[in-house]
Each structure stands twice: as structure tokens, then as C-alpha cells.
C-alpha positions in Angstrom: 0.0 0.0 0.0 1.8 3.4 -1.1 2.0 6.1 1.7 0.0 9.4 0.7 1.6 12.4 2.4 -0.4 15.3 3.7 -0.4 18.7 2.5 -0.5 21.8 3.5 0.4 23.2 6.9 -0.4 21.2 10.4 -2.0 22.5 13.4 -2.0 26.1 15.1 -2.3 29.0 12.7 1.5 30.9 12.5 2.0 34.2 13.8 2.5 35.6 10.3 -1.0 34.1 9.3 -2.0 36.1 12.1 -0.7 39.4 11.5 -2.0 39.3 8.1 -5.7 38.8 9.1 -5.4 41.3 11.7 -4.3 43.6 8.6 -7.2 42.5 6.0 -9.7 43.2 8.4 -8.3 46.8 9.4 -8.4 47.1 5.7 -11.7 45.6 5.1 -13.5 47.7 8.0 -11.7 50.8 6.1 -13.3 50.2 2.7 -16.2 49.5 4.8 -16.5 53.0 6.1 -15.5 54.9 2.6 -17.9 52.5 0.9 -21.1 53.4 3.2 -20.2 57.2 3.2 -20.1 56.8 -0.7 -23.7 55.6 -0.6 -22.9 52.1 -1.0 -24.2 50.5 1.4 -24.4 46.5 0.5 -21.0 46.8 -0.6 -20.3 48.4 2.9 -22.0 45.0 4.3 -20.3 42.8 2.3 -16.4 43.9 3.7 -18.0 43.5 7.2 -19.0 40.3 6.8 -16.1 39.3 4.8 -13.7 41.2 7.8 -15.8 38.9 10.1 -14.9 35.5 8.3 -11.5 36.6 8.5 -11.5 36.6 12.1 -13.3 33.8 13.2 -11.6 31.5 10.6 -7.8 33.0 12.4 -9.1 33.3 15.6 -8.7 37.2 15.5 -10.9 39.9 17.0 -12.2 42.9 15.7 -10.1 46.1 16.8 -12.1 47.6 19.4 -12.3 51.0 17.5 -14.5 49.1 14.8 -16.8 47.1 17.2 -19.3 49.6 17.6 -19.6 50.0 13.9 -21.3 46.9 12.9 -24.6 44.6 13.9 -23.6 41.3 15.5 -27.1 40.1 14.7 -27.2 41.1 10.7 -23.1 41.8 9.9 -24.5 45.3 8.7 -22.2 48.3 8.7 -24.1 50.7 11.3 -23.8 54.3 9.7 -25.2 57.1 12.0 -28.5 58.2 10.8 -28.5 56.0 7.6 -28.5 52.4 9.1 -28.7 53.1 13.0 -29.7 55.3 15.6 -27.7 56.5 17.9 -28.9 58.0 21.9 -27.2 59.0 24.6 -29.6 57.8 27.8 -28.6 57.6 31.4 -24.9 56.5 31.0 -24.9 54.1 28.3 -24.7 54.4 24.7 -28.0 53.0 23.0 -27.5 52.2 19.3 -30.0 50.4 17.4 -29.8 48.7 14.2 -32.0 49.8 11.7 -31.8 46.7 9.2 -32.7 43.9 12.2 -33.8 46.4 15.1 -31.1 44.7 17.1 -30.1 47.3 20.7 -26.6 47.4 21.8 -25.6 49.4 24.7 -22.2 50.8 25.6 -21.0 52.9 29.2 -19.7 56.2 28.7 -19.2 56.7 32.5 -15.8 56.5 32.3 -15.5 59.9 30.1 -18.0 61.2 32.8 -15.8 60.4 35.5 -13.3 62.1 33.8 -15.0 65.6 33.5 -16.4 64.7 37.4 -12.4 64.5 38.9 -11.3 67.7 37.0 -13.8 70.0 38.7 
């Protein structure tokens, strides 16, 4: 019986495999943002869900800087006033997804505290 070798690489991803999906999706989320200022708004959803592929297939999370600018729920890009709505209400953040109706909500009391200590 003849011996078949295996291809391709074995086990954990490499650190340069890594990197470079930490890079694509910085890039996709960028094309992301020029894309739904441009009007284009599928194509917008497209490199988010395309940025989100990338990470779970290498393991790799979002930058926090770009977690706030995308539904969880329908991978849409969340564009103040277009595709979400934004509100400020009693400490938190309150952004709502216009596409799914999806709520997330996200503290600001630490910027508070910060104006708070300086008085």
C-alpha cells in the first residue's frame, strides 16, 4: 500500500497568518466605512462580513475601535442616521440597528468620570 503524504500546513495557525488577518480586516472595515459614506451601502456590508470571516476563521478579533460599527445580529455596517440610531440615555450608549432592530448598549461613564475629577 503506497503512503499518501499530507499537505498543506499542520495545526495552530502561524503568527504571520495572524498578522495578516489582523491587517485584512483593518483594511476591510476601512473600505467598509469609505464604501457606506459613498452611498454604497451592500458593498459596505459585504467587507464586514467578509472582515468577520477573517477573524473567526484565524481566531482574531475585531479592533475595538470598529466594534461599535457593525450589527452582530445582521453583519451590517451601522452608519449614524442611515442604518442606526444613535442615543445618549442615562450613562450608556443606546445604538439600534435599523436593518434587524437589534439594541446594543455601551457605558460612557468612564469619560463622565473624567470631567467629574477635574472640577
Amino acid at each position: 500500500m503506497a503512503k499518501f503524504r499530507r499537505r498543506g500546513r499542520k495545526g495552530r495557525r502561524t503568527k504571520e497568518m495572524v498578522q495578516i488577518a489582523r491587517e485584512r480586516i483593518e483594511i476591510l472595515f476601512e473600505l467598509a466605512e469609505k464604501a457606506a459614506l459613498s452611498g454604497k451601502l451592500e458593498r459596505a456590508n459585504r467587507y464586514v462580513h467578509l472582515a468577520r470571516k477573517i477573524g473567526m476563521r484565524y481566531n482574531v478579533r475585531v479592533p475595538k475601535r470598529y466594534r461599535m460599527y457593525y450589527c452582530r445580529k445582521c453583519d451590517s455596517f451601522l452608519l449614524p442616521g442611515v442604518t442606526a440610531d444613535y442615543r445618549l440615555n442615562n450613562g450608556k450608549i443606546t445604538v439600534r440597528c435599523r436593518n434587524c432592530g437589534n439594541i446594543y448598549r455601551h457605558p460612557y461613564i468612564k469619560e463622565k468620570k473624567g470631567i467629574i475629577q477635574e472640577r
